[in-house]
N, C-alpha and C positions, 0 to 999 in steps of 0.2 A: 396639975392636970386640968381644972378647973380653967386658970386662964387660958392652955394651951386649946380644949372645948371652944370658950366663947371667943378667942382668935378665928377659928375654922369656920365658927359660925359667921363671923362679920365678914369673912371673905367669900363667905358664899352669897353676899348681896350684889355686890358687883359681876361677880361671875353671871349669875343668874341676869342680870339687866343686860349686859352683853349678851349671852345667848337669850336672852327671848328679843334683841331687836335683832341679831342675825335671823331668827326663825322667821319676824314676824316680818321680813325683808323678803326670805325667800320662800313663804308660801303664797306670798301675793306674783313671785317671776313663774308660778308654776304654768305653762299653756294652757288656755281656757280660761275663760268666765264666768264666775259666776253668775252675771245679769242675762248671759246670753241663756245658762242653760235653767234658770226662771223662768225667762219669756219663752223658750220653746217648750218647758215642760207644759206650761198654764198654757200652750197655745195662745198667745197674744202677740200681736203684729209688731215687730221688733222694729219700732219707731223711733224717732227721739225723742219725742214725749213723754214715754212709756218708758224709756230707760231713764232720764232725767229721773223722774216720780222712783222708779224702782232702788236707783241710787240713792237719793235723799232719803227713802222710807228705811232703807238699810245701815245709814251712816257712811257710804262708800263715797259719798260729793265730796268729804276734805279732803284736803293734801294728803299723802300717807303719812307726812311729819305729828300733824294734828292726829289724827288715827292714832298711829301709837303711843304720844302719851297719855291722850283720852283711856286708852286701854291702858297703859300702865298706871297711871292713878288711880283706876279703879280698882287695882290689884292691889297698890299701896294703903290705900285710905280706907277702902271697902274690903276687900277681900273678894273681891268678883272679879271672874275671867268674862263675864260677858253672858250674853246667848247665842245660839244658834242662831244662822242666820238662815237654816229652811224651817224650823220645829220650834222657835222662838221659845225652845227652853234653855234654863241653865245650864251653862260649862262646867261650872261648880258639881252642880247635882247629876249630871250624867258623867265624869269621872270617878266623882264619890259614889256610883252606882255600878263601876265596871273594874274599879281599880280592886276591890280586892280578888275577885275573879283572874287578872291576870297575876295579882301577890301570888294565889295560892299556887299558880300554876308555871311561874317562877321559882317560887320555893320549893315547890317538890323535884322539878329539873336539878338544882342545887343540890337537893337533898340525895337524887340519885346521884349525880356525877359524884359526889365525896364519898359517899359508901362506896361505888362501885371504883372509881379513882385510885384513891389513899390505900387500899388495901391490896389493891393487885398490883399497885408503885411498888411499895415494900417488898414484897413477894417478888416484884420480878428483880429489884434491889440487892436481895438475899440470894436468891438463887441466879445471879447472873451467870448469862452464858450456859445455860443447862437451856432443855427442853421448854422447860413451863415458861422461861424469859424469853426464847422466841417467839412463843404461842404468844403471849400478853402484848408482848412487841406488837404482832401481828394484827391482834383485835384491836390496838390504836389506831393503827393505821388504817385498818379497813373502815372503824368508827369514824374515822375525819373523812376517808376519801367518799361515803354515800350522803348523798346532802337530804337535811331534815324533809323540804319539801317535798323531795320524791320519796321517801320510803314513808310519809304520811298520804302521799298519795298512792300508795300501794297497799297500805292498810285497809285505806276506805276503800277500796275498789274490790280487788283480789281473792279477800274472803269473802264479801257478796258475792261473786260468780262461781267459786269454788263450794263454798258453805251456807250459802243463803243468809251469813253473819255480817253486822258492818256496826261499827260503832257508835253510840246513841248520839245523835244528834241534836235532839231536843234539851236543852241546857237543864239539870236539875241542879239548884241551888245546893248548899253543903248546910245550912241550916231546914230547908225541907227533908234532905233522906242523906245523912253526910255518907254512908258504906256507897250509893250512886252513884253519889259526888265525884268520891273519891277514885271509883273505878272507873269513870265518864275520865276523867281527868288524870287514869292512871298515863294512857299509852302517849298522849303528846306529849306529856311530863317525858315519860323514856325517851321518846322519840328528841326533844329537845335537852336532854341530860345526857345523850350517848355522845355528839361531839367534844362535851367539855368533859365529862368523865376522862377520853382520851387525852386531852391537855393534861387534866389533872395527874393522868397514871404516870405521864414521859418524863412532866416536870417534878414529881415524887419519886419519880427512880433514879434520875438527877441528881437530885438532890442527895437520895439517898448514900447512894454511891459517892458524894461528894465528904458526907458527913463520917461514913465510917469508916473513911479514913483518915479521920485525924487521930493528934494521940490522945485526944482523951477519952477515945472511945477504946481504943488498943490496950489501954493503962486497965481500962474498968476490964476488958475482957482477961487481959495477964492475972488481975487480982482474982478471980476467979467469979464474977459479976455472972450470973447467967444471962446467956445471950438473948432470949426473950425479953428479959427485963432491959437490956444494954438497949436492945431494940427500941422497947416502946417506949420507955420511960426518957433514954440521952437522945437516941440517933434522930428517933421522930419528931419528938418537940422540937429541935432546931431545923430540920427540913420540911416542916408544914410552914416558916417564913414568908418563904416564896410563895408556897400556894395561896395562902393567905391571901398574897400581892394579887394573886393572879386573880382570885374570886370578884377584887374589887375590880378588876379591870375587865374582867369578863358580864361583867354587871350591864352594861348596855348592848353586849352580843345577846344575853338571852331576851332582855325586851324587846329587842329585833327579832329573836327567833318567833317568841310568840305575836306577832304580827302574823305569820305566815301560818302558823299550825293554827290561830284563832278561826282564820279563813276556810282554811282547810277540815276544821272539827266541828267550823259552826258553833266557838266557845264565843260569848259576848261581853269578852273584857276590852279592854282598854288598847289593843291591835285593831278588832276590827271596829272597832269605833272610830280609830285614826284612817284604817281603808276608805270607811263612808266618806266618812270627812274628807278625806283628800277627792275623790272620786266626787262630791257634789260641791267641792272648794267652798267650803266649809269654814272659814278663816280662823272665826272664832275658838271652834274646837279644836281643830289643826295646832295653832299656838297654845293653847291652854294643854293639849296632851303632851307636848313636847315640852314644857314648862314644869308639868308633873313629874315627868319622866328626869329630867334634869336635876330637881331637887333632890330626886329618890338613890340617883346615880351620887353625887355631892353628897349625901347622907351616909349611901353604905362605904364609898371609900373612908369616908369618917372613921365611921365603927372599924374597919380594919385596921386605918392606922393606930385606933384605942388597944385592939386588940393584939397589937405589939409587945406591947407591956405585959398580958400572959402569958403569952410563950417564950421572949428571953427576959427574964429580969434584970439586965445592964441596962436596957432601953429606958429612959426617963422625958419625963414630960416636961416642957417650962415654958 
């Protein structure tokens, strides 16, 4: 396993140098300027002088070829992504200051979609074709068909007018008042775990239905196996597979998600840091969030595929 690890690992340097010059390609074709909207913010006469000086003070005078190694060497050799090019702080230390706000708020989307997911998959699996398997059907579907930003933006609005209630806005940390935290951070957690919960219940009842019938589930049940047990212990372990699959690959929907619900909740992870950024062409940040984000993505498929090897033990590593 060990070589099969530092395999994954070594192909994830090229991956990575490939997307970050795709990225660093295409946040510079994005329309707009950043010199322009310098000079109109500062109010100074958008001259050629003035932009000459503003380019050179920024590093925007090279070629883009130059640009990017200069930034990637820095990444290799140092460990810096750079700074900002309106805040002239660190890329470094404003990711490492937002990234685990968007962790935690990823993780708990996660957290809901598999509780709520896995267990009503099964249930609708068991009882197929009865009542409760419609209804379950049903709440998938209705799940996928209402999209995250609108029903966050019915949150924040609907109970203010209705209840004089709206959900706190002002960020409290999880190490200041973690019960806050956690309830500040309950509902766009839901709100972005209620799409994939649906994935996860369709493709668990799938599955399910796939598994129990084979014969070696049929054998355990003839032998007189109780079916709960035939359940949790045979049929499941081999149809959470897929899910598995599907977690790592849903791994860059939910960091999408929370782009939208950060905006929307006024959380200050690692979304609406990449909005600023794009919104004030922000290059530096821009590339360094999508750089983050790409490692983390590379990293959790990792752990899924490691995580093969618990659930069927035929699977071996080399």
């Amino acid at each position: 396993m060990q070589a099969y690890i530092i395999r994954r690992l070594l192909a994830l340097i090229p991956t990575l140098i490939f997307a970050s010059l795709i990225v660093f390609i295409t946040v510079r074709l994005i329309p707009g300027d950043i010199i322009d909207l310098m000079l109109s913010s500062n109010d100074i006469g958008a001259d050629k002088k003035s932009r000459v000086q503003l380019e050179a003070a920024l590093g925007l005078d090279k070629p883009m070829v130059s640009q990017y190694f200069r930034w990637l060497g820095a990444i290799l050799f140092e460990g810096n992504l750079g700074k900002s090019l309106w805040q002239n702080t660190s890329v470094m230390e404003e990711i490492l200051h937002r990234l685990p706000i968007t962790f935690e708020l990823g993780l708990m989307a996660l957290f809901v979609a598999l509780i709520v997911g896995i267990p009503i998959g099964v249930y609708s699996a068991v009882r197929q074709d009865t009542v409760g398997d419609y209804v379950t059907r049903s709440f998938a579907i209705l799940a996928l068909a209402l999209p995250g930003f609108w029903v966050g933006t019915l949150v924040m609005v609907f109970p203010s007018i209705w209840w004089g209630w709206s959900p706190e806005v002002k960020y409290i940390s999880f190490t200041q008042d973690p019960l806050r935290n956690l309830a500040q951070m309950a509902i766009p957690a839901l709100i972005l775990g209620k799409a994939f919960s649906a994935v996860v219940m369709r493709l668990t009842r799938t599955m399910m239905l796939e598994v129990m019938r084979q014969d070696y589930i049929r054998t355990a049940l003839a032998k007189g196996l109780a079916t709960r047990t035939t359940i949790i212990r045979h049929a499941l372990r081999n149809a959470l597979i897929p899910v598995v699959t599907l977690v790592g690959l849903q791994a860059p929907v939910l960091v999408g998600g929370t782009v939208i619900l950060e905006q929307i909740f006024v959380i200050p992870g690692m979304g609406l840091l990449l909005l600023e950024a794009v919104s004030q062409r922000d290059y530096p940040i821009i590339t360094g969030v999508f750089l983050v984000v790409g490692v983390a993505v590379v990293l959790i498929n990792l752990l899924v595929d490691l995580s093969y090897g618990l659930l069927d033990p035929k699977v071996r590593y080399r």
